[in-house]
Structures are given as structure tokens and as C-alpha cells.
N, C-alpha and C positions, 0 to 999 in steps of 0.2 A: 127512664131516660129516652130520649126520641134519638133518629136514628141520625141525626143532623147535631147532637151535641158531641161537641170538641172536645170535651172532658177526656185525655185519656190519661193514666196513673204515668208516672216518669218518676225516673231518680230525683229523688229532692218534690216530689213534689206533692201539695199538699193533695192528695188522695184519700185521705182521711185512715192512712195508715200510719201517719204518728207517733206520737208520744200513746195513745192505749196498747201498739202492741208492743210495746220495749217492758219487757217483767221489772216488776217493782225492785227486786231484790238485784238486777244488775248493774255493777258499780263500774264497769270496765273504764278506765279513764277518769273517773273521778277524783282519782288521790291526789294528794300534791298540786290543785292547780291550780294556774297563774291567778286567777282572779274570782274569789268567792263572794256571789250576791246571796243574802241573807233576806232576804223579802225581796219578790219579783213585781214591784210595783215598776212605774218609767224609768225611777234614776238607777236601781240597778240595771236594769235590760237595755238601758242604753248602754249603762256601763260595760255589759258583758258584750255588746256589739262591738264596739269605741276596740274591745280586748280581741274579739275576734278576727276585726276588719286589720288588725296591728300584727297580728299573725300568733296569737298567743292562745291558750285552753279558757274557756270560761265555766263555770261550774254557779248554777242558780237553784235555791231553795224557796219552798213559799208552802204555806199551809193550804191556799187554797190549787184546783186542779186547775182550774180557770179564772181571768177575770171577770171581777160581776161589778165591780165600781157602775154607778148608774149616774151617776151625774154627767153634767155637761160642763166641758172646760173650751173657755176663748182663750184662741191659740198664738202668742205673736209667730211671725213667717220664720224665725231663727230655727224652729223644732223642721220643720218643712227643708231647708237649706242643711241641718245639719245631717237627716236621712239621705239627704241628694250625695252629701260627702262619703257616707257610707255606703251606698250601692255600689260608687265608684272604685272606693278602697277593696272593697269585694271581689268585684268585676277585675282591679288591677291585679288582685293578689292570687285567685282562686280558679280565676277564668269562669267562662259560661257554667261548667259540668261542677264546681262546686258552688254555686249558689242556689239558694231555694229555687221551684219554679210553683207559678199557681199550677190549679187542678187542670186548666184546658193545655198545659206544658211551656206557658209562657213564661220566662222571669220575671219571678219578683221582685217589682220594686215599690222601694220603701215609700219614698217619697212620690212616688208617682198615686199608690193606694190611697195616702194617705190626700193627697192633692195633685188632681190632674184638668188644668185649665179648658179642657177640650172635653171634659166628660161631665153630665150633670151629678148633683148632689142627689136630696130626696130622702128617703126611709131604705137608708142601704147598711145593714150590717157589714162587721167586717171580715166574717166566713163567706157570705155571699160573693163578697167577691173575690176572696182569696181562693176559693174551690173550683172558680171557674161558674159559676151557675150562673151569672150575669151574664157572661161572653157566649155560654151557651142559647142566651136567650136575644142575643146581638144589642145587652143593655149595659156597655161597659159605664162605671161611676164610680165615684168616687167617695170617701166617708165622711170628709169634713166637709162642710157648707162654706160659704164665704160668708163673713157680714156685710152683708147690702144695705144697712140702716146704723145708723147710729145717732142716739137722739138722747137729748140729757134735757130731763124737764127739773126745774129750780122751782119748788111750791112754798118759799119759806117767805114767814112772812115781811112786810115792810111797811114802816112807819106805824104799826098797830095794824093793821089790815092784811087779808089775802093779798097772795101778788103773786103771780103765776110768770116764766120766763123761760119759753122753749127754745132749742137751741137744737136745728137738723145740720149736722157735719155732713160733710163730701164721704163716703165709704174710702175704706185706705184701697191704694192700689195693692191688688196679688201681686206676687210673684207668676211668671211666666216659665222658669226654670231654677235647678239650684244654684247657686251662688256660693261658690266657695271663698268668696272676702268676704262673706258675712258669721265665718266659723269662729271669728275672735271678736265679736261685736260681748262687750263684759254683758255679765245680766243685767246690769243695773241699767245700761242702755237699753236694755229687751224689754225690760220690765217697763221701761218709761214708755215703751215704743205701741203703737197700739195694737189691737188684736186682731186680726187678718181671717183667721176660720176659726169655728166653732165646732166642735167632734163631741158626741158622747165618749165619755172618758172608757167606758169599757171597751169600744171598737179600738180606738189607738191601742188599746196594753193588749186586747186580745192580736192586733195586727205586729207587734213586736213578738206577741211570745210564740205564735205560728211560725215565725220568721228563724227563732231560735227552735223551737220543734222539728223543724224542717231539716234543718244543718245536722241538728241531732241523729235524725233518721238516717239520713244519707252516708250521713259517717258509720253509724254501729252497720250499717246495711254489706259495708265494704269491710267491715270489721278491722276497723280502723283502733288499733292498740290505744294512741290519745284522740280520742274524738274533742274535734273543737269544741263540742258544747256537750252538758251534760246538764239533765234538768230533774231535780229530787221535789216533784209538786206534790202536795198531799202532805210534806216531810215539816217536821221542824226541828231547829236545836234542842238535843237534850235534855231536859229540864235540870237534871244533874249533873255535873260531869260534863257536860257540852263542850264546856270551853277547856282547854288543861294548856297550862304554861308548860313547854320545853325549857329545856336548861338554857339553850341562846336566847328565853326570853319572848320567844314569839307564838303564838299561838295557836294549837292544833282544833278541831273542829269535828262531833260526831252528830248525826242527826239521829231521826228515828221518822218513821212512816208513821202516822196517824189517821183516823177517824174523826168525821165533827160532827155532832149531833148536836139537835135540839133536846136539852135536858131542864123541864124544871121551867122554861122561860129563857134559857139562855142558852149560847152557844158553847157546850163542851169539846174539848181534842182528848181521846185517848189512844194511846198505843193501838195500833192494828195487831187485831191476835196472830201469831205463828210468828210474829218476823223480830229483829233484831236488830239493834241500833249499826247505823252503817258509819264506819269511819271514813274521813274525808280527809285527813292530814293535816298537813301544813299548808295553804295554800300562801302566795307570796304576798297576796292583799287580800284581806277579807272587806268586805262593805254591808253595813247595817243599815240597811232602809224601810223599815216594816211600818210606816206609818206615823203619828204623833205621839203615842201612848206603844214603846219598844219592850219589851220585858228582856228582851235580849240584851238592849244596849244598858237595862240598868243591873241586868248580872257580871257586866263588865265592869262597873261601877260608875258608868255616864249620869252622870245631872241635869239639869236643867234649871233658869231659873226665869221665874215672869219678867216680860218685856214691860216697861212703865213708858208714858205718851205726858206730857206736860200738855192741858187741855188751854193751859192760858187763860185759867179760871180763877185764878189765886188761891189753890189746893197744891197746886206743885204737883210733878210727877206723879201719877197712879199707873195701875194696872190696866193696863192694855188688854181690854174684853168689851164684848155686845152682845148680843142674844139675836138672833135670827129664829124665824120660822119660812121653812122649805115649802114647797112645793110644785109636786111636776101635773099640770092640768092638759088636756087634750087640746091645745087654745094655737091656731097657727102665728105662734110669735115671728114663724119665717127666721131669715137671716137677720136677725137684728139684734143689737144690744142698746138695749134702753136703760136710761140710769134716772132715778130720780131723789129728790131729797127733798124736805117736806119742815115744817115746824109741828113740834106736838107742845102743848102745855101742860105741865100739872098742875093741882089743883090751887094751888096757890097763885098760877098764871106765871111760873119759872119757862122758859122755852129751852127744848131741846131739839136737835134734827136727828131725824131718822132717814134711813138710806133703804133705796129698793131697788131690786134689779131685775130683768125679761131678760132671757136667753131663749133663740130659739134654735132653729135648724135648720139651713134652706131646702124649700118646698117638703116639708115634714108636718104635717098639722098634728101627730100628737106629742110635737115638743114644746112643750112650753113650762118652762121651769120659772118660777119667780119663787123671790127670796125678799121678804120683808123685816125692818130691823126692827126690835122690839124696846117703846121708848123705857128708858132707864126705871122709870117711877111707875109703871105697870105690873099688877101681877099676877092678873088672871086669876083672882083667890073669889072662885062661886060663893062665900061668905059675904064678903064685902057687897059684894055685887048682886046680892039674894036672891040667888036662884038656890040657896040649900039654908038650912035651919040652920042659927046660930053653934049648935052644938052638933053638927054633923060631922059626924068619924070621917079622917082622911081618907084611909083608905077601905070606906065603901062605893060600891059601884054608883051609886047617886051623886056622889062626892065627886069622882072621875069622869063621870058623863057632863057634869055640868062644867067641869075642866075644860073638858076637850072641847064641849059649845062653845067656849069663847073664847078658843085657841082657833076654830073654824073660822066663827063670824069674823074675829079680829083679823085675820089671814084674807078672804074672800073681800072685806072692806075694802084694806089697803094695798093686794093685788088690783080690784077694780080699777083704784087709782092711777095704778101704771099703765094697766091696759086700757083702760079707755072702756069697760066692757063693766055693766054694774054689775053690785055683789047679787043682786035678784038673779041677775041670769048668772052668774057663774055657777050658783047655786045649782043650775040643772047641766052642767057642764060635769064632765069625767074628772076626776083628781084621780090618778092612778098612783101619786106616793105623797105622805102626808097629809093636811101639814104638822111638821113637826120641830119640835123648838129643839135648839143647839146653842149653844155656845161657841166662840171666835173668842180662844185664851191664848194670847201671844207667849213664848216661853222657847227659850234659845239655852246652849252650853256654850263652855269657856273654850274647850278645844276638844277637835274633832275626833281625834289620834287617842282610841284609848288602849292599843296594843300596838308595839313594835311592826305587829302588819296587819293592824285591825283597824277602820275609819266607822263614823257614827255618819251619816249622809242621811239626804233629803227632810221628809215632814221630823223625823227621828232624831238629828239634830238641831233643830230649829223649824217655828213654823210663824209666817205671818198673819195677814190677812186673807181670806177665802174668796172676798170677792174680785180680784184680780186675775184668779187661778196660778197664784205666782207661785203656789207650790209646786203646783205641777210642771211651770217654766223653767223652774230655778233648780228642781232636780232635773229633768229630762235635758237641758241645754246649758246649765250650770255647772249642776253635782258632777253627772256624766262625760262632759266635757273633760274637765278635770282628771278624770281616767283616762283620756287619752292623750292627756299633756303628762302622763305617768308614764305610759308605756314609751312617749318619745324621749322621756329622761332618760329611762332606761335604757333605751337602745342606739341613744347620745353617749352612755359610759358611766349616767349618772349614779353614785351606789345609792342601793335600797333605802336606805335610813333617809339619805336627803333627800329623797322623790316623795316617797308618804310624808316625810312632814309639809312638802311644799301642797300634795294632793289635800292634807287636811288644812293646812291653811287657805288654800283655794274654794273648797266646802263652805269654811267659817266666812270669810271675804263674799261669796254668793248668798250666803244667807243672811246676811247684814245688808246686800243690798236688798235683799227684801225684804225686810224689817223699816228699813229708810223710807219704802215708796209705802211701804202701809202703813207706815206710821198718820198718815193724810186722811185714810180710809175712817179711822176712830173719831178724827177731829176737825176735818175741815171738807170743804166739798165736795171740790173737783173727785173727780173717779181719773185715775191712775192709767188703766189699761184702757184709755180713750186716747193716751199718750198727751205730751207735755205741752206740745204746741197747739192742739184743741183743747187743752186747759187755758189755757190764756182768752181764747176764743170765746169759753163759754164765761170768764170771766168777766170781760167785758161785757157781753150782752146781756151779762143779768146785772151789769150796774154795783157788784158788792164786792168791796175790800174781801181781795181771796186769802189776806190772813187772818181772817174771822176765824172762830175757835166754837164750835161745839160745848154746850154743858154737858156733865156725865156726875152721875153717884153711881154707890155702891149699895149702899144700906139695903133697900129694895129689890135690886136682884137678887142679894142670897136668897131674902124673902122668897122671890118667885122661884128660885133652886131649891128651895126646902120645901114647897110643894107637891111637886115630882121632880124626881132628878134625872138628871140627862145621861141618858144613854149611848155612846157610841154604835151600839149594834143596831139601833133601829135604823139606820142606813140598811138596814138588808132587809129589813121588814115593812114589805109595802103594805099599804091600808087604803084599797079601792072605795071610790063613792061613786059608785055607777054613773050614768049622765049620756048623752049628749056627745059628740064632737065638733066644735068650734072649727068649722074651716073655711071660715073666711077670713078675709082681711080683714088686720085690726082696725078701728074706727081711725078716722084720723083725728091728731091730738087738737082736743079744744085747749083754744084760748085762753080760757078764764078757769083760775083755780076752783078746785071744788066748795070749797067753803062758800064762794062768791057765787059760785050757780046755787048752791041752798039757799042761800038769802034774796037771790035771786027770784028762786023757785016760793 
């Protein structure tokens, strides 16, 4: 450290004496309290914020120690506005000496980190700056980008022929500061409204859970009998016994510290040896947010059932699903979001549209994430396609390599298309994760509220469409929300009973509106999180009835799922293909659809 850096450790402040030195096995304050998050993803950590800032204990579990979410999320300004509410509730309720401060002894602010008009973007994590090591270096910035482009290219066809139809939008105005009239804007507005900055999703969760780490410290520091926060990471609910109903009905909660290894190919949690499940009580709201696929929420006996999308096919209502293949290449997409939609044929010359999307990062050249939809009647089967002998075993490795070839080439095609950037060269370009195929299965429950003071929240009780990030909206400014329209019932007089059921019907209500704006994402053009009035925009200028409808089957997909099947955990399992870094500006978008320059050509 040089003799010129500001870093100096303070109360509260992130010094990197944290959450590693508080011993695993101390519970002090953790019983009985006001609000237990059950997975430390957005919507409960804002939740346990919303509880804090309200003046209440919060109490968060999560298996993992840290966030490693690696994707990139476009962010409407509401998430921005409603941290701004929060620093202030803070600042009103705790004063200067009980809020975090970064590492150089400044205070933390939320929404300043997260978006500060007067600071550049770039390749900035979100400990660099919360440690002070920027300010040490006089390079204060910030972790979101803004989007500076937004461009929606229309490739489908017209009349029988290519027909190409780009469409460059004005970038939305930032915000300049937080707004606190924009704290009861519903989701369904937010959701319509369009996307303002761009943040790798790990830097936002890890810039919330420092922020809750922080409070934590400071409080056991003073030895503070209720510390406002109390955080059990590495923990999960008991696999047995976890939940137990009290006689009044409500439900008490024990965890246990675990381990996760890799075993076998896959991610196991076992018990951590010497310790012992730690009880938590009764807390007076518990909330289950651990993602799409809850094991928690279905020991409580929560369900789920498929969302169905009327294609306007004359099949009537189906299953609301698509197939994407990811990936993040070294390609300077910058601050942009580019959307495009395309016509694909099968073999019979049926048309379908496929949808694809660039996210980048401003001034970051190795963000560049693209997501291509994978057409219905494709299935990547090396047989068909004869790169493997009619009788070649699924699963030998000759089988699986010629898989993954035409999960690559079909991925680097149809990225090219968006970027503007041929699949020859992307070829010697970095892919630092996948690409790899997923599934987009819409699938919502009836009601939130599955205990007296238990809530199902975020991806856990409903999830939409992915290319919006409206999960991530709809819990961080939704779900969350909702918690602190809980805490002001409560402290209005309201009894417990009618606040949870209002907070789970408030849950249900947010996740419906995001189910509405995705419903569009499966079947018709327009992109959603471009917002509603440059839908109409792009409408016009590409000339086509915007109640057009999309073809979709089924039959062939499972096909392509009986192949290899999908994996949730390979999100965490990156697969380098060395390369190149692309850092220049993207081409600028031609003209003429690509089918029409081949024929051209």
C-alpha cells in the first residue's frame, strides 16, 4: 500500500474484517427475528434492507459464502431510485456512525456505487470500489454502465424474400439523483419502462451483501445483544426438521453450516464436521427466494404450475418455453443493447422467429454476452447431420464432441449476425463461458403465503422471461418492495395476519406483471425492456402488423432435451476457448439482411 493511500480501517467499514472474522458457530441476535431471508439472492437482501432501514432485525441465509451470479442484468432506473431511498432512511434513522463506510472511511452509498453520473464505468468490480482501492488510486467509478445504444434489427422475412429493417433509438435519459416519487411506480410500469444501466449481476448482489456485512460487523463489534443483521452464509435449512410448526401455527426455522464440493460431476452440500444445527426461532416473516428450482419452498408444499402463451397459431394455449444458447466472448459490445429477430425455416419451409440479444458494459471490451434462440425444429442430433455413424452410442465422447461442434458453429453463426462480426473471426475471438444451451420454462404458483409467517418470493414463486432481466427487476423493486409496505402496515397498527397476506398478494400481483410483459418475448417481436413507446417506433418502421404471432412446436424440442439434458449448474462451469480480444468498435450495422448479401456474394 503506498504511503499516499486513504484506506484507513473505521467502524463500519469494509476493511476486510467482515463477515471471515465473526465465528461460524455465533448466533447472538439471531433468534426470533423480524425478517428471515431464506436465499441471499436481490429480493431478499433488499428485503432485509427495506427491514433494516424500517428499524427492525434482519436475519439472511444462503449456501453460498459469496455472490458468483456471472451474468449480466439491464437494469430499469427504479432499482437506482429505490437504493437512493434507502441510504436516506439509513442516514435518517442511524445517523452517520451507524451506516457502513467504504475502506478509504467514506460512506457507503447504495445508490451512488451502484450509479454515480460524475464517475466513469469500465472493468470495475464491486470490492474495488467498495474497499477503497479506486479512491486510493484518485479513480473513483462506478459498477453499472449506462446504455448508450440501443438498436433493434428486424431480419424476418417479407413477401418470400430477405428484408432487413434497423431501427437506432435515442439512449433513455439517466437519472441525475434518486427520486423518491418513483418508489411506487407498480413493476408492470418498470417492466414496460426501458433499461437505463447494465451491471454484471454478481457486482450488484455482492454490493448489497457487503453493505449488510458491514452493519453486521459494526454491530457484534459493540456487542450489540440484537444486531440489526445477522448473516448464516455457507448455511442452509435443515434438510429434516428445518421447518417445525408451533402450536399458534407459525413456523420456527433451524439451519445447519455446510460444505459444497465437487463430487462425481456435480455440486454436493454436506454438513461441516464438528458443528451443529443452529436454531433461529420464530422469526415474524420468513421469505423463500433461492432461485427457480426451491427445495425449500417445496418442503413447505409450494407448487408450481406451467405458464401457457396462445401463439395465435390455431393450437391454442401451449407451454411457454424456448431454448437459448449463452454466451460471454471478449467482443467490446460497450454500453448497448441490441435486439434482433430473424425468420428461420424448416424443412418443409414452415417459418419461425428467433430472437437474439448483445449486452455489453460501457468501456469493458470483455463483456460481451449474446444469447441466441434456438429455432423450435432444430436438434443438434450429430446423426442426422453426419458427423457420427448411424449407430453411434449417445454417450461416447465422439458422440458429445460432434454435439458440442454444432452447438459452437450454430452459436458463433448467429452471434455473428448480431454483431456484425463474421463466425471466421469470432472463431479466434476468447469465449470465456459457453456456449451453452438452457431452457426459458415459464412456471408461476397460486399463492405466495405458504405459512402463517412464511412468503414463497422472487424466481421461487414465479419466473418469466430472461431476456428482459425482469426477474431480477421484479424481485429487487417488486418482491422487495413489498417488505417494506409490510413493515409500514405494521407500524400503521396493522395485525400480522393482514400484512403477510397483503405482502403475498403483492408478490403474486408483481409476478403476474411479469409474466404479461413476457408473455410478448415467446410470441411477437417487439423486446419489452426497450420500453413500450419505442415498441411502437420500431413498429412502424419495420412496416409489420405488431400483432403478428410467432410459430412454436413442441415435439422436437424434447427431441433436442433427450440428447443432453439441461443442466442448471453449468452456470458455474465456465468452458474457455482461448482467443483474441475484440476491442474495437462494433462494425456498423449493414443494410442488407444477410441472406441477401450471400446471394449477393
Amino acid at each position: 500500500m503506498s504511503q499516499t493511500d486513504p484506506r484507513q480501517p473505521a467502524a463500519g467499514s469494509l476493511d476486510g474484517s467482515a463477515a471471515p472474522c465473526i465465528p461460524a458457530d455465533d448466533t447472538t441476535g439471531a433468534r426470533d427475528a423480524d425478517f428471515l431471508g431464506i436465499g441471499l439472492g436481490g429480493t431478499n437482501m433488499l428485503g432485509m434492507l427495506w427491514t433494516v432501514a424500517m428499524g427492525k432485525r434482519a436475519v439472511g441465509v444462503d449456501i453460498r459464502s459469496c455472490p458468483s451470479l456471472g451474468v449480466h442484468w439491464n437494469i430499469r432506473e427504479e432499482l437506482y431510485h429505490h437504493l437512493g431511498v434507502i441510504d436516506r432512511m439509513m442516514l435518517e434513522r442511524y445517523g452517520e456512525e451507524g451506516v457502513p463506510k467504504r475502506g478509504d472511511g467514506r460512506l457507503l452509498s447504495l445508490a451512488e456505487a451502484l450509479y454515480h453520473p460524475g464517475w466513469p464505468a469500465g472493468p470495475v468490480a464491486a470490492d474495488d470500489l467498495l474497499t477503497g482501492f479506486l479512491a486510493s488510486m484518485n479513480a473513483d467509478a462506478r459498477i453499472a454502465g449506462l446504455v448508450l445504444h440501443t438498436e433493434f434489427i428486424d431480419d424476418r422475412w417479407k413477401d418470400g424474400k430477405p428484408n432487413r429493417v434497423v431501427s437506432v433509438l435515442d439512449p433513455p435519459v439517466p437519472p441525475t439523483q434518486p427520486d423518491e416519487t418513483r418508489l411506487e411506480i407498480s413493476t408492470l410500469d418498470t417492466l414496460n419502462g426501458p433499461s437505463v444501466l447494465q451491471a454484471r449481476a454478481a457486482d450488484v448482489l455482492i454490493l448489497l451483501r457487503r453493505y449488510l456485512e458491514a452493519i453486521e460487523e459494526m454491530d457484534l463489534a459493540v456487542e450489540c445483544p440484537e444486531p440489526r443483521v445477522r448473516l448464516f452464509t455457507s448455511h442452509r435449512v435443515l434438510v429434516d426438521g428445518g421447518f417445525t410448526e408451533q402450536p399458534d401455527g407459525r413456523t420456527a426455522v433451524t439451519i445447519e453450516q455446510i460444505r459444497e464440493l465437487d463430487f462425481g460431476g456435480k455440486f454436493r452440500r454436506v454438513r461441516a464436521p464438528g458443528t451443529e444445527p443452529v436454531e433461529l426461532g420464530v422469526p415474524e416473516v420468513f421469505s423463500i427466494a433461492q432461485g427457480f428450482d426451491s427445495a425449500d419452498a417445496r418442503a413447505l408444499g409450494f407448487t408450481q404450475h406451467d405458464v401457457q402463451v396462445d401463439h395465435q397459431d390455431g393450437r391454442g394455449p401451449v407451454v411457454a418455453q424456448a431454448d437459448y444458447l449463452a454466451g460471454l466472448i471478449d467482443v467490446l459490445v460497450d454500453g448497448r443493447l441490441r435486439r434482433r429477430i430473424a425468420s428461420a425455416f424448416d424443412a418443409e419451409g414452415e417459418e419461425y422467429w428467433v430472437r437474439q440479444i448483445a449486452v455489453g458494459h460501457e468501456d469493458d471490451p470483455a463483456v460481451g454476452w449474446v444469447l441466441v434462440q434456438v429455432p423450435d425444429f432444430k436438434t443438434f442430433d450429430p446423426i442426422a447431420d453426419g458427423l457420427v455413424p448411424a449407430d453411434q452410442e449417445v454417450n461416447t465422447p465422439e458422440y458429445y464432441a460432434a454435439y458440442q461442434h454444432l452447438l459452437r458453429e450454430f452459436f458463433l453463426e448467429e452471434a455473428g449476425h448480431i454483431l456484425g462480426i463474421s463466425r471466421d473471426a469470432l472463431r479466434g475471438v476468447m469465449t470465456t463461458y459457453g456456449p451453452k444451451l438452457f431452457s426459458v420454462l415459464e412456471r408461476t404458483g397460486e399463492d405466495a403465503l405458504v405459512r402463517p409467517n412464511g412468503v414463497i418470493a422472487g424466481d421461487s414463486f414465479g419466473n418469466g422471461h430472461f431476456m428482459t432481466s425482469g426477474g431480477a427487476i421484479t424481485g429487487m423493486v417488486g418482491h422487495a418492495r413489498r417488505v417494506l409496505h409490510y413493515w409500514q402496515d405494521r407500524d400503521a397498527g396493522v395485525e400480522q395476519a393482514a400484512a403477510i397476506r397483503t405482502l403475498a398478494d403483492g408478490i403474486k400481483e408483481d409476478t403476474e406483471a411479469w409474466l404479461e410483459v413476457s408473455a410478448q418475448e415467446f410470441s411477437q417481436a417487439a423486446p419489452i425492456n426497450f420500453g413500450s413507446e419505442r415498441i411502437e417506433l420500431i413498429s412502424k418502421s419495420a412496416g409489420k402488423d405488431p400483432s403478428l404471432r410467432a410459430a412454436a412446436i413442441d415435439a422436437t424440442r424434447r427431441h433436442r432435451h433427450s440428447l443432453v439434458p439441461l443442466d442448471p449448474s453449468d452456470w458455474r462451469r465456465p468452458v474457455m476457448f482461448p482467443g483474441r480480444r475484440y476491442a474495437y468498435p462494433l462494425p456498423p450495422l449493414d443494410t442488407q439482411h444477410p441472406a441477401a448479401r450471400e446471394d449477393a456474394a
